[in-house]
C-alpha positions in Angstrom: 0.0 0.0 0.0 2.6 2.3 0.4 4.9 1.6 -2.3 1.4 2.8 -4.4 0.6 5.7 -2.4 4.6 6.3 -2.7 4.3 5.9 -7.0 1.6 8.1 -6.9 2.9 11.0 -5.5 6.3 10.8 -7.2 4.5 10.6 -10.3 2.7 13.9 -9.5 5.0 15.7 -7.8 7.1 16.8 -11.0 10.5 17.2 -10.4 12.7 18.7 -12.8 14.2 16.7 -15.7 17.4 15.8 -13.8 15.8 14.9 -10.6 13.1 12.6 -12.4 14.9 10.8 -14.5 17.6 10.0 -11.7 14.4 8.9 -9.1 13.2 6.9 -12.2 16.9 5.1 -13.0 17.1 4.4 -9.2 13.3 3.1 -9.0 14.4 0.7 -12.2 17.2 -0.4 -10.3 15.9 -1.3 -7.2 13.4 -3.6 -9.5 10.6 -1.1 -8.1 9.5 -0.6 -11.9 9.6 -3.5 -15.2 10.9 -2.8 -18.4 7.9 -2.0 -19.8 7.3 0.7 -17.6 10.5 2.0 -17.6 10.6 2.4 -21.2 7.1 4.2 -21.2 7.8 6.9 -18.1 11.9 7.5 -19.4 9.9 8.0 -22.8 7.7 10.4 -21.2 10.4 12.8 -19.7 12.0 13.3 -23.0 
């Protein structure tokens, strides 16, 4: 429950460029996120 209520507000929160796509590489590599997923969000940032 709190790993969703966690995704959630990362994903709203917005932080700049940088800072997301670092939080997304470490999310990735902590096996937090698939492949799929990964692909789609690092796809979103730019």
């Amino acid at each position: 429950m709190a790993a969703v209520v966690w995704a959630i507000v990362s994903l709203t929160a917005r932080p700049s460029g940088d800072t997301a796509r670092r939080t997304l590489d470490e999310r990735y590599a902590r096996g937090e996120i698939g492949d799929d997923e990964y692909q789609r969000m690092k796809g979103q940032l730019g």
